[in-house]
Every structure is written in structure tokens, then in C-alpha cells.
N, C-alpha and C positions, 0 to 999 in steps of 0.2 A: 393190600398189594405190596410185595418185595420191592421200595422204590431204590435197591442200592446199583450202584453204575461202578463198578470199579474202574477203574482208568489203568493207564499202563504208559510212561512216559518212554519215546523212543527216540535219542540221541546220538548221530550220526553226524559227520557234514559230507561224507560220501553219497550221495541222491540215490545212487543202484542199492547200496546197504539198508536203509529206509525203504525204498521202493520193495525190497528181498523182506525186510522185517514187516512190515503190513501185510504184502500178501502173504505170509505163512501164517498171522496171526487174526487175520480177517472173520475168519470163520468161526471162530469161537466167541465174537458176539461181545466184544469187550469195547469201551472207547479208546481210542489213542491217539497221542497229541505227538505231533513228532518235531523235533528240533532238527537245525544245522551246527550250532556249536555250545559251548558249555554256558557261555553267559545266557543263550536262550532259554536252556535249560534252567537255568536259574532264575529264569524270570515265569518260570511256566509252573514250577515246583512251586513259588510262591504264591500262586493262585488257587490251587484246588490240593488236595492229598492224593494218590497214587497208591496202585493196591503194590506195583513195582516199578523200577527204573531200570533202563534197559540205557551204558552210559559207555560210549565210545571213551578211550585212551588219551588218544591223539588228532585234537581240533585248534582250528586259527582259535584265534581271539580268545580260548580260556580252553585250555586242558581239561579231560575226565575228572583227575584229582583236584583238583580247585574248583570244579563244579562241585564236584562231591561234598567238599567244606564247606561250600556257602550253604550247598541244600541242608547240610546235617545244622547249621547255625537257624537255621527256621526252624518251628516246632511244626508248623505242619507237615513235614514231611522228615522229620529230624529221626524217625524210625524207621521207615521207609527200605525193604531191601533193596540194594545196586548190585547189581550183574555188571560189570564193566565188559567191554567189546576191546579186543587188542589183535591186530591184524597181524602181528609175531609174539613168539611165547617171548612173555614178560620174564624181569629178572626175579628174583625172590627177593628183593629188595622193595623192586616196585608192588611184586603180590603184599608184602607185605601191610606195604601203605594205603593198597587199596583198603585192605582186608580193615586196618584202623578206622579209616572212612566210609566207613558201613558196608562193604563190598560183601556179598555173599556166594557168589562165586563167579570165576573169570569163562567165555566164552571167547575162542581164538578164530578168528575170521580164518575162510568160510567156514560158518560154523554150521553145525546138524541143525537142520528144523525139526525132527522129531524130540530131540533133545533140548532145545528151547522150549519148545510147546507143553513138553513134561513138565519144563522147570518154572513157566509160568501158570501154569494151570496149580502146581503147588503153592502159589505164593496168595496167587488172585483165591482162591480157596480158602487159605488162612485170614485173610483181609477178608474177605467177606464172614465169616465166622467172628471173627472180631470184630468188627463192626454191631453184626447183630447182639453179640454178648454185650457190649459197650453202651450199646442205645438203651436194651432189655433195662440193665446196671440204672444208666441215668434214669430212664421212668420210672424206677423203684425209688430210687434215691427223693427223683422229686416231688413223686407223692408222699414219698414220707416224712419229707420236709413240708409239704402243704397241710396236712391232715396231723403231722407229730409224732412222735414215737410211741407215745404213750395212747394217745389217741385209735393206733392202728393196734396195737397189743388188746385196747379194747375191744375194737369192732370185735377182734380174734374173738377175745372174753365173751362176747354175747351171741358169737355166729352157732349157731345147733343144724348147721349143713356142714355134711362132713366133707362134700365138695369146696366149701370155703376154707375150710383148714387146710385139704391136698395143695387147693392153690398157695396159698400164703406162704404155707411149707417148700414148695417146689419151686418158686422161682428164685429163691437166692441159692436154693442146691443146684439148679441147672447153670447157674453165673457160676458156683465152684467146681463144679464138675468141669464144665467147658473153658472157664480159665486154665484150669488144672490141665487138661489135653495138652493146648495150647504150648504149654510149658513143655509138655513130656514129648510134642510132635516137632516140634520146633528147636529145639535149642539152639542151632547154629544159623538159623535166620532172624535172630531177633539182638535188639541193644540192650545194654543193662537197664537202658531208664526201661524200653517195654517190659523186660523182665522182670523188675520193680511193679510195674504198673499193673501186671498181672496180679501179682502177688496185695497189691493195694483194693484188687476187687475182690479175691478170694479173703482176707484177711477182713473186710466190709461184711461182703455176705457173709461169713461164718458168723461175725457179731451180731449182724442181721436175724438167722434162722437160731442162733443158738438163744437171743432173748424170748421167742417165741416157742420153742421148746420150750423152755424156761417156767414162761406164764403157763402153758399147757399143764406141765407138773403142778403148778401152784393150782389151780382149778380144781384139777381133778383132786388134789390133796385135801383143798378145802369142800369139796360135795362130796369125799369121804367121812368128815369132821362132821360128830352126831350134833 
């Protein structure tokens, strides 16, 4: 069973705005934790990851941008896209800053629900895809850290099911395939560290599938060899 929950943090200290943001977003079946001001938000980022942040401008007690800092100083949520909320168009000054602080794109009060709903349904989709590739990645990782490198080339070496090879084969190409996407669907919702990080699982798996190609040749070369 798919136990993933993507979350959706929503940061307001207006009560009607949050009140507006939940019910347009209700229905889509997502969790969401909502705040009144940035420090909350900062204390609610440090508990769980977020598939998005949904992060007001202008609030008491800690501003959007200085929430955005501290969140991006956490690694749980230090990739994390922000949508900032600004109840007047911003200066290009301040887009700019957002955009620094992991801001992926700005929503200007009152803002479209159909055009939110677009633009989290992108995000929560990509979190969720990632995720799955992520977890796939680590259970590969650490059975082959339990079992060995060399250990698993064997099983390969002695499996005579051609269903064990498809498998073996296919799951570090589906980690590079789907990282791969990732990169190509994404570009301007992601940090360089995730960008990095993509490229850390494609750059695994290929070393992954390519030593198992590798032994495959060697096999067949040597049940060639009279």
C-alpha cells in the first residue's frame, strides 16, 4: 500500500485567507497544517517535509522572507518549493529575494483558485514521484549494502530466470529514467543542492546497472570460451 501523505504547509495570519486557502484545497485529499505567522511556520517546517509551502509576505512577528531563511537553513525542508502570497504586486527587488529564498513563484492576493490548484497539484506530483524514486534508490542501496556488491553480481552470475535478470536490470534504469524526468520537468522548481541530488542517484544507478551489464558480458564471454 502507497503510505505517502504529502503535506502542503499554509501561512497566512489573515484567518479569511487560510480559511479561502483550505477550502479550495480541501478536496484534493492532501494534509495541511496551516500557520498565523512566520515563526510558526518555522516551527512546523521543522517537524515533518512538505510536498509545498504556501508563505504569506507580510506577517507580525516574522515576515515571509525570514521565514523562508530559516526554513531553507533546515534540511528537512531546505528544497522545499515556496509560493509566497503578497496582497500588492511586489517590487522586483523583493521578487527577487524571494525568488533567492527558494520562492518558485509569487501569487498576488485575491488570488485564482483554479490557478493555485494547477500549481499545487504540480508540485505535490513531483514530491510524490520523488519520494517514490528516493525510497526505491535507498532499498536498493541497502540491500546491497547487506548482501554486497559483489555478493549481488553473483546471485546475477547464477540466476538462469530471465525474470531475475529483467528485474535486476530495471530497477536502477527506472531510478535513471525517473531522476532523469525529474530534471527535464522541473527545472525551475528545484535547488541546486536537489539538482545535485538528482544527478547523485542517476550517477549511482548508472554505476549500479552498468557493473551488472558488465558481469553479464563476462558470462556470456566465458560460456562462449571452449
Amino acid at each position: 500500500m502507497d503510505t505517502l501523505d504529502p503535506a502542503i504547509l499554509l501561512v497566512d495570519d489573515d484567518v479569511h485567507v487560510v480559511t479561502t486557502l483550505v477550502a479550495a484545497l480541501r478536496d484534493m485529499g492532501h494534509t495541511m497544517v496551516t500557520c498565523r505567522n512566520g515563526l510558526e511556520a518555522v516551527e512546523r517546517a521543522a517537524e515533518r517535509e512538505f510536498a509545498v509551502i504556501l508563505l504569506d509576505v507580510q506577517m507580525p512577528v516574522m515576515d515571509g522572507f525570514d521565514a523562508a531563511e530559516q526554513i531553507r537553513n533546515d534540511p528537512i525542508n531546505r528544497n522545499t518549493p515556496i509560493i509566497f502570497l503578497t496582497g500588492v504586486a511586489s517590487s522586483l527587488q523583493k521578487k527577487n529575494l524571494g525568488y533567492s529564498l527558494g520562492a518558485v513563484d509569487y501569487l498576488v492576493k485575491p488570488f485564482d483558485v483554479m490557478e493555485l490548484r494547477s500549481k499545487i497539484t504540480v508540485f505535490v506530483d513531483l514530491y510524490v514521484k520523488y519520494t517514490r524514486l528516493k525510497n526505491e534508490v535507498r532499498a536498493t542501496r541497502a540491500e546491497r549494502a547487506a548482501m554486497g556488491e559483489q555478493a549481488a553480481i553473483d546471485m546475477l552470475r547464477n540466476s538462469t530466470v530471465l525474470a531475475d535478470l529483467s528485474h535486476e536490470l530495471r530497477t536502477p534504469l527506472n531510478a535513471i529514467l525517473g531522476f532523469a524526468e525529474l530534471l527535464h520537468d522541473s527545472p525551475l522548481s528545484m535547488t541546486q543542492e536537489r539538482s545535485r541530488e538528482y544527478l547523485g542517484y542517476i550517477i549511482d544507478s548508472s554505476t549500479h546497472l552498468l557493473n551488472l551489464v558488465g558481469d553479464v558480458e563476462r558470462r556470456a564471454a566465458h560460456e562462449q570460451t571452449p
